[in-house]
N, C-alpha and C positions, 0 to 999 in steps of 0.2 A: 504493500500500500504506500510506503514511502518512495520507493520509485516510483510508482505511478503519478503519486503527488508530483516528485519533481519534474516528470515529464507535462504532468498537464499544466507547472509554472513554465513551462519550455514554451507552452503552446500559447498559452496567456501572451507571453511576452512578444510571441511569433503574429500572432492576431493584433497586436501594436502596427503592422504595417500598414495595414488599411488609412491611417493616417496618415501615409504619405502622400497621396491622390490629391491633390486641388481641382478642382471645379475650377476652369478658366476662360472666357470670354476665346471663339474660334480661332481669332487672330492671333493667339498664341499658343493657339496647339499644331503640330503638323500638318501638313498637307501634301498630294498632291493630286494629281489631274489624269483621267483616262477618259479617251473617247469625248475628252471637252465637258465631261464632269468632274466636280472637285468633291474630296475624300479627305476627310479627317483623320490622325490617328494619335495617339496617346504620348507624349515623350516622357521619357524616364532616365535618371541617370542608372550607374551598376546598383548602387546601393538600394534603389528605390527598388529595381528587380531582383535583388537577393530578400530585401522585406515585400514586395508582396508573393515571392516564390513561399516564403516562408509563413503568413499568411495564408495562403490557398491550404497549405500543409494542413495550417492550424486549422482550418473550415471544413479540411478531410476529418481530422479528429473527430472536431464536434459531430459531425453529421452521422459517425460511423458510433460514436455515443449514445447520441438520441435514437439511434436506428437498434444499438444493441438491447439498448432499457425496453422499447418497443416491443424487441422480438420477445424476451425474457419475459415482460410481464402476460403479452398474449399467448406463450406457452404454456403460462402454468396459467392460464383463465383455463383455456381449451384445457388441459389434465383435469383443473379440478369438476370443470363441468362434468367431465367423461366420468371419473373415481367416484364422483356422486350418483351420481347413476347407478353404479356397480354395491356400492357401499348396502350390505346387506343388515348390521348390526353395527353397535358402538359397545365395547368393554372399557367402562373407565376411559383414558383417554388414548385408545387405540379404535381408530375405522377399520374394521373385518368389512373387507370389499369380496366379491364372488369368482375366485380362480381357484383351478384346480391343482394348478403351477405353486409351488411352495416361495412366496415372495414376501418382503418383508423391506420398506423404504421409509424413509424420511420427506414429502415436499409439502414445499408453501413456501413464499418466497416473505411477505410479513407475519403470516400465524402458520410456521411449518403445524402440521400433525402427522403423525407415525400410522402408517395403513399396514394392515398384515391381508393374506389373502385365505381364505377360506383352505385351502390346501395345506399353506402352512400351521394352521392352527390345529388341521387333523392331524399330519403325521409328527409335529414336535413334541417330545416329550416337555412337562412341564417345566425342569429345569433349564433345560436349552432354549424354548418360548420366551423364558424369563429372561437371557443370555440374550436373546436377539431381541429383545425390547428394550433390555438397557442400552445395549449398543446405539436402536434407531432414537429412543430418548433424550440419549447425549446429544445425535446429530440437531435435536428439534431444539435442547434448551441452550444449543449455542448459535442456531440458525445458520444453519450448515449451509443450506439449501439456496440465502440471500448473499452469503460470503462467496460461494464458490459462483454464484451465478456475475454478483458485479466482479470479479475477477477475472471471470469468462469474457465481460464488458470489456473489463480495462485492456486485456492483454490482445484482443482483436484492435479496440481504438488504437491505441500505440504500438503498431504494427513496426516502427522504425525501432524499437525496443525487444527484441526478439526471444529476450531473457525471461521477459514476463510470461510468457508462454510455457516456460519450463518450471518458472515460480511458482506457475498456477497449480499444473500438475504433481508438483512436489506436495502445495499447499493442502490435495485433493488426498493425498497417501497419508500424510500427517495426522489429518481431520479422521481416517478409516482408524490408523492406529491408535488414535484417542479414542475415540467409541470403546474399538476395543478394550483398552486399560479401563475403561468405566464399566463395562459387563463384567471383565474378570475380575473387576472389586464388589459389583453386584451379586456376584455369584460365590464369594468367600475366600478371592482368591487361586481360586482354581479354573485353569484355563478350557477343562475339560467340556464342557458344555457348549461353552461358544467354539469351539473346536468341531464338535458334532455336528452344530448345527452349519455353519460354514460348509462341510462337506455333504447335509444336506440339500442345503440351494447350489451348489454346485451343478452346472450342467451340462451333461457330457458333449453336447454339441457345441460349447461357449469353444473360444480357441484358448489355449495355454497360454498365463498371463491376464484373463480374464479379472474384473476386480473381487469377484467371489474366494478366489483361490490363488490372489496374488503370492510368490512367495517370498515377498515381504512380511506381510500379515502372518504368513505359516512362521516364519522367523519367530515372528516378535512374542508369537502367543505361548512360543515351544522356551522365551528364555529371551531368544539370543541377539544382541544388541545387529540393530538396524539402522546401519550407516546413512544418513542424506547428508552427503556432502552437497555444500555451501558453493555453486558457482560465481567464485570471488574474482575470476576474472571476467566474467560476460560482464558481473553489477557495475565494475569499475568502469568497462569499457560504454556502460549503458547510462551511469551516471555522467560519464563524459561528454557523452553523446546531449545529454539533454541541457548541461553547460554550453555547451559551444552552442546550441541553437540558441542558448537565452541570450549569449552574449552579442552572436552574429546579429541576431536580430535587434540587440539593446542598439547595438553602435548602429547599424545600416540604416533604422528608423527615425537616427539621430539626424544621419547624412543625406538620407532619399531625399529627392526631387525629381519629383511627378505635376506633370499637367496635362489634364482631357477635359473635353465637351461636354454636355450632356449628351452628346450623341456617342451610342456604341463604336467603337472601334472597326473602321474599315469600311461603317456605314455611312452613306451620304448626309453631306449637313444641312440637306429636307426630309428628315425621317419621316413626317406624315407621306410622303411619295412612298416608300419605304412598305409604312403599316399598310397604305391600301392595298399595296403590290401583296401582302402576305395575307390579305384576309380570305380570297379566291384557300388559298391553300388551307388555311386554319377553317375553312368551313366543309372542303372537301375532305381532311382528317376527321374533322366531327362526324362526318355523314358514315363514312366506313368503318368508323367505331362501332355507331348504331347500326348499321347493316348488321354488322357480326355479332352484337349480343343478341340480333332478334333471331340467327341464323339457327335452322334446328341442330 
């Protein structure tokens, strides 16, 4: 998450270039002449195109932000709608949903709740039921489900950061092997139960390496210390990365000079000639839109 912060101060500061732009009367932006019409276009010194290159950057971020929070919260709308559906009884606060499949999860991205499936509840014996409740438990009271999903966010938005993506994944192993240690103190101690029940949801069609039967997890429950080493040279080279944009951008923002029209770039300076010439087309797009939603 601190990387991430200092990436998204990277972008903050990258999104400063949009101030370099002036607004300025025609006779002082470019020109020239085709066919005996005259054409506007934008002038920029290097720096004003290094801040708004680095701007645009920053508008990628955002956009790929707003779009990740979008996708994330209409996911888990669509899940809970479907799971409600299915949810045949409530025990305390566990939803028994109707599968035959022995499953057992944590989702909600503001009020996780713990769903078990109907399958699981017949063939686990009691102790090991209780073993995989502590486990999904844990995930809900530290809201598992909202951490790993904005992390899923951030490490798609800051795509220029490629660390974060292996953060995340680390972040995801860590979170299993906490559950864990919170069932094998639920249960006295003893690793026996949530061991059983793990190679019950096991499923032989998953491919090895699956999260049921990582063997990490088999590690950690048998004893044996589980190495995550610390990629301390991607963070260095990732925290570097988000300095030098802050700075490139601090200074360039400083030095830009920019001046354009109100008139788009490359476009004539009678853009009402312009609009009429595009309405023929933007009315011919509208119509074959409507064609094809009517299409059988």
């Amino acid at each position: 998450m601190g990387l991430a912060a200092a990436g998204a101060v990277a972008i903050g500061i990258a999104l400063r270039g949009v101030e370099a732009v002036r607004v300025a009367p025609a006779a002082r932006a470019g020109h020239f002449v085709v066919l005996g019409q005259r054409f506007t276009y934008p002038e920029v010194n290097v720096a004003a195109a290094i801040a708004l290159a680095l701007a645009a950057l920053g508008a990628i971020v955002v956009y790929l932000v707003l779009r990740g929070v979008v996708r994330e919260v209409a996911s888990s709308r669509r899940f809970a709608r479907s799971i409600r559906a299915r949810v045949v009884r409530r025990s305390g606060d566990v939803c028994v949903f109707d599968d035959e499949r022995p499953q057992a999860f944590c989702a909600g991205l503001l009020r996780p709740r713990v769903y078990l499936s109907t399958g699981a509840a017949r063939v686990l014996p009691e102790d090991e039921l209780r073993a995989v409740l502590a486990h999904e438990r844990h995930h809900r009271d530290r809201r598992d489900p909202l951490r790993i999903a904005a992390g899923r966010v951030l490490a798609r938005a800051l795509f220029f950061m490629p660390v974060l993506g292996r953060l995340h994944g680390g972040y995801c192993a860590t979170a299993e092997l906490a559950a864990d240690d919170a069932a094998i103190v639920a249960d006295g101690g003893s690793p026996s139960a949530l061991a059983s029940a793990v190679l019950a949801f096991a499923d032989p069609a998953r491919p090895a390496g699956s999260v049921g039967i990582a063997p990490e997890r088999v590690d950690h429950m048998l004893g044996r210390h589980v190495l995550s080493p610390m990629p301390t040279s991607r963070l260095a080279a990732a925290l570097a990365t988000s300095a030098l944009m802050a700075f490139i951008a601090w200074q360039a923002g400083g030095a830009a000079v920019a001046r354009a029209t109100f008139n788009l770039p490359l476009l004539s300076t009678q853009p009402c000639i312009i609009t009429l010439a595009l309405i023929p087309s933007l009315l011919g797009a509208i119509a074959a839109r409507r064609l094809r939603s009517v299409a059988p």
